[in-house]
C-alpha positions, 0 to 999 in steps of 0.5 A: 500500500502506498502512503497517503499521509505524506503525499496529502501533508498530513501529519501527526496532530492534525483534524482532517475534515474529508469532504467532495464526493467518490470515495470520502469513507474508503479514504478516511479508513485508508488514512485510518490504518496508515497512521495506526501503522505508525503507532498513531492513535486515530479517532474517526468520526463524521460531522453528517452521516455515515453507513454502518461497517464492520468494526474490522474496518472502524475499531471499537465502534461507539454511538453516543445516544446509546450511552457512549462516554468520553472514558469508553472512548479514551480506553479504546484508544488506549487499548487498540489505538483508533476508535470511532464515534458517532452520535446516534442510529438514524436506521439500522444501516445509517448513523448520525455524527456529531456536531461540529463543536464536540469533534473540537473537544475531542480533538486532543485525545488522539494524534489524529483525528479524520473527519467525513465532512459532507455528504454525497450519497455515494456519488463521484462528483459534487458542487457545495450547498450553503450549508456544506460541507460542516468542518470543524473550527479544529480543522487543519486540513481540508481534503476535497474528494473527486472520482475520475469515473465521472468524466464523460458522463453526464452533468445530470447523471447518476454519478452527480450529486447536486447537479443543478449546482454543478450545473450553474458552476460548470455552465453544463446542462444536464444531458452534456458529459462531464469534461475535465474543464468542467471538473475544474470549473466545478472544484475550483469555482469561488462558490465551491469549495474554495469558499470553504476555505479559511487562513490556516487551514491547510487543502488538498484534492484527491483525484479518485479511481485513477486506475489506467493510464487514460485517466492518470493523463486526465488526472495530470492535466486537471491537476495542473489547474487545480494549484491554486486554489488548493495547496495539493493535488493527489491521484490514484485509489482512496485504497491507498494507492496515490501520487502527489502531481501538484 
């Protein structure tokens, strides 16, 4: 497995708000087990929602409506090095996270912490409401997520999330394909995610399920674009396979 901390600058101590669409789950996880790997204790959690998964990929997992304290939470991370926490079961295979504010206070009880920070109902590419993403003032790194399997499908398809956004920001209608101007257009748009943004917060951006040499060379010429507004761009698989290219 190649390292994902080092090509997205994260380190030691940092809160890392993962946001964007294509993969945002694997990728927390991948980054999860690289840095347990380096005797870090990690705690994950989500500032919206997440689906249920074995604890062979979460670790000790606790919710906090069915009575889960800080003291569990502190003994997993002694004991087993990561936990995850979250704020209550909205359905058997659906859990709500917690508010912005209390992942602040959970901050220093770990060596990191990684955050799902927006939503995307597991689509490859996503343009921000008002309302997202939901990153926590402790944040020092903000990693947008895209997935490279969108290109030349269509800007109202099933791979877009919040395509009526999409669509203003890219100038696509909803039948045109996506190219890779128009993923430019969309992450680095001043009403996208870059408006996110704020001083001292650190930004990376994941180019996801970059797996053959057609979209390595997409990736390189939409990398190219992309610094700035972000600090980083990395490609490759949310698995653990990636390279830095800006």
């Amino acid at each position: 497995m190649t390292d994902l901390l080092v090509p997205l600058g994260i380190g030691r101590g940092d809160v890392v708000a993962v946001v964007g669409a294509g993969g945002k789950t694997t990728l927390v996880y991948a980054l999860a087990a690289q840095a347990r790997a380096r005797g870090w204790r990690v705690l994950v959690t989500t500032t919206t929602h997440m689906g249920t998964l074995p604890e062979a990929t979460t670790g000790p997992l606790f919710v906090e409506s069915d009575g889960a304290t800080d003291a569990d939470v502190e003994a997993a991370l002694r004991d087993h090095g990561r936990a995850t926490i979250l704020g209550r079961r909205v359905r058997p295979d659906k859990l709500e996270g917690l508010a912005p504010e209390r992942v602040d206070s959970l901050r220093s009880r770990a060596d990191l912490v990684l955050i799902e920070a927006d939503g995307a109902r597991s689509r490859s590419l996503k343009a921000p409401a008002g309302h997202e993403p939901v990153v926590p003032a402790s944040a020092t790194v903000m990693v947008v997520l895209a997935a490279l399997d969108v290109l030349g499908t269509p800007a109202g398809g099933a791979l877009v999330h919040r395509p009526e956004i999409v669509g203003r920001l890219t100038g696509l209608g909803p039948d045109e394909p996506v190219t890779g101007d128009a993923l430019v257009r969309c992450l680095s748009h001043p009403e996208s995610y870059p408006a996110r943004l704020r001083p001292g917060l650190r930004s990376a951006v994941f180019l996801n399920k970059v797996e053959d040499p057609g979209r390595t060379a997409a990736a390189e010429r939409i990398a190219a674009r992309l610094c700035p507004p972000y600090g980083t761009v990395v490609a490759g698989s949310a698995r653990g396979d990636a390279r830095r290219l800006g």
